[in-house]
N, C-alpha and C positions, 0 to 999 in steps of 0.2 A: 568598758564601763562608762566611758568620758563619751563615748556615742550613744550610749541608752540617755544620759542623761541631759544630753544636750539633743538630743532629738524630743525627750520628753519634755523639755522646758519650752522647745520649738509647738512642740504642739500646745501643752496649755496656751498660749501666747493666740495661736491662732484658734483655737476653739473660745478665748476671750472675746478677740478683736471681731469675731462673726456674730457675736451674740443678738438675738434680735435689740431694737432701741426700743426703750419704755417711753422713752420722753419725747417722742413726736408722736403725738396723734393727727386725725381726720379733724376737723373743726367738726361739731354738732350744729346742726341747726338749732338755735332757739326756737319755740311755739311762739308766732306771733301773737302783739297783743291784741289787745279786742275795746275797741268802745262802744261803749253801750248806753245811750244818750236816755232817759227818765222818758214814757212813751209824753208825755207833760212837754218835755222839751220836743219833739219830733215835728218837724216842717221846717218852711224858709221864714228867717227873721229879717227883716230889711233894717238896717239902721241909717241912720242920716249925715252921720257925722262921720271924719277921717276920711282910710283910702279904704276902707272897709265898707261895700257895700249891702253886705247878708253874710248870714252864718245859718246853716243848712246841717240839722239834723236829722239823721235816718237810723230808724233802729240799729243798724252797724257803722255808724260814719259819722265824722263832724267834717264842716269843709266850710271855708272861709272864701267867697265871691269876693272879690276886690269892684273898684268902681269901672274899669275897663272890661269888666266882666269874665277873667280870668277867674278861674276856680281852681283853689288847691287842699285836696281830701286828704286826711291822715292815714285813711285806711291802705291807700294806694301806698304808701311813703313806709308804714311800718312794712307793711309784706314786701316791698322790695329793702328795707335795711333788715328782715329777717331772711330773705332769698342771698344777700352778703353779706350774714354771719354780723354782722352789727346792732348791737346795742337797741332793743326798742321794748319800753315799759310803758305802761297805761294805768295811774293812780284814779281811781276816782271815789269823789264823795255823794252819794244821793241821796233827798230825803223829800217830800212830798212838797216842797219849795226850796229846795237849792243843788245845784247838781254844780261841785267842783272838779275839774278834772286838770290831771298833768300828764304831756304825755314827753317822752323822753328818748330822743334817738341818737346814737352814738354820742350821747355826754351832753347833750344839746335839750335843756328842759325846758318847753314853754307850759306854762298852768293858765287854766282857766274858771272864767266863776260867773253864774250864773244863776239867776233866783228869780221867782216865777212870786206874785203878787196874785194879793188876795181877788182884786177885781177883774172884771172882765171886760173884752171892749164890744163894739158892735157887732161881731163877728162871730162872737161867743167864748173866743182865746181870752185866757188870765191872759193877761199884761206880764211881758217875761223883758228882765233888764240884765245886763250883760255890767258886769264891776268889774273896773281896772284898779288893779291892787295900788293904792302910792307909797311910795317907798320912803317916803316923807312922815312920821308919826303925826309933827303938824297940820298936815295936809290931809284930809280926809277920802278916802275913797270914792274916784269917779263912776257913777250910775249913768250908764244911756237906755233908756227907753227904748225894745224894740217891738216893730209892728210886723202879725201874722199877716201873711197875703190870703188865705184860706181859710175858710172856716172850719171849726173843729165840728165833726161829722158827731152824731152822735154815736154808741156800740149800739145793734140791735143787741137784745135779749137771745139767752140762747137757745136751741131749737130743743124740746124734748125729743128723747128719743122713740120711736115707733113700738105700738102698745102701753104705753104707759100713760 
């Protein structure tokens, strides 16, 4: 009887101790994020001022030119911190003059803000100005001016369909 039971207590023991683990999984990929710049905001903005020489929007991409001509895209930067499993969100605000966005990778948020004015310039582009938030209440929010290199093409109209 002291060998049934001690062989029985042997086994629960060992049919425990194999049990699969719940608590480690596979990491999942997140779905990277996505930015999606207002077609308004879309081309290369040159600014004048800092180490920032343009901000380059494409319908999936923001990318910041520096003055040395170094270019660095978000798009590239989120799909490889989603390709390792880290942290990448993409907030954004659009309205037919202002496109806010934050984007946010492993715990690391930069925002940005950007608002497109009512005039146009020679080119045919609104006037679109790039605001540095201050962090200052006293201090009012810096506006820089940036200029299109390209003209804003007009849409043809579109084709009707054949017989009608």
């Amino acid at each position: 009887m002291k060998k049934i039971l001690t062989l029985t207590l042997f086994m629960s023991l060992l049919f425990i101790s194999c049990s699969s683990d719940d608590d480690s999984q596979d990491p999942i990929p997140t779905i990277a994020a996505e930015i999606a710049p207002p077609k308004w905001a879309q081309g290369t903005w040159l600014l004048s001022t800092g180490n920032i020489k343009a901000f380059k929007f494409t319908k999936s991409d923001f990318c910041q030119v520096l003055k040395n001509d170094a270019e660095s895209c978000y798009k590239e930067l989120i799909l490889s911190h989603n390709n390792a499993f880290l942290k990448n969100v993409v907030e954004q605000s659009i309205t037919d003059s202002i496109y806010n966005f934050a984007i946010e990778l492993n715990n690391t948020k930069t925002k940005y803000h950007f608002r497109r004015g009512p005039d146009l310039d020679t080119l045919g582009n609104h006037h679109i100005y790039w605001i540095q938030p201050s962090n200052n209440i006293e201090i009012p929010d810096m506006e820089y001016e940036l200029k299109n290199t390209a003209p804003i093409l007009p849409t043809p109209p579109p084709t009707p369909a054949p017989g009608r």
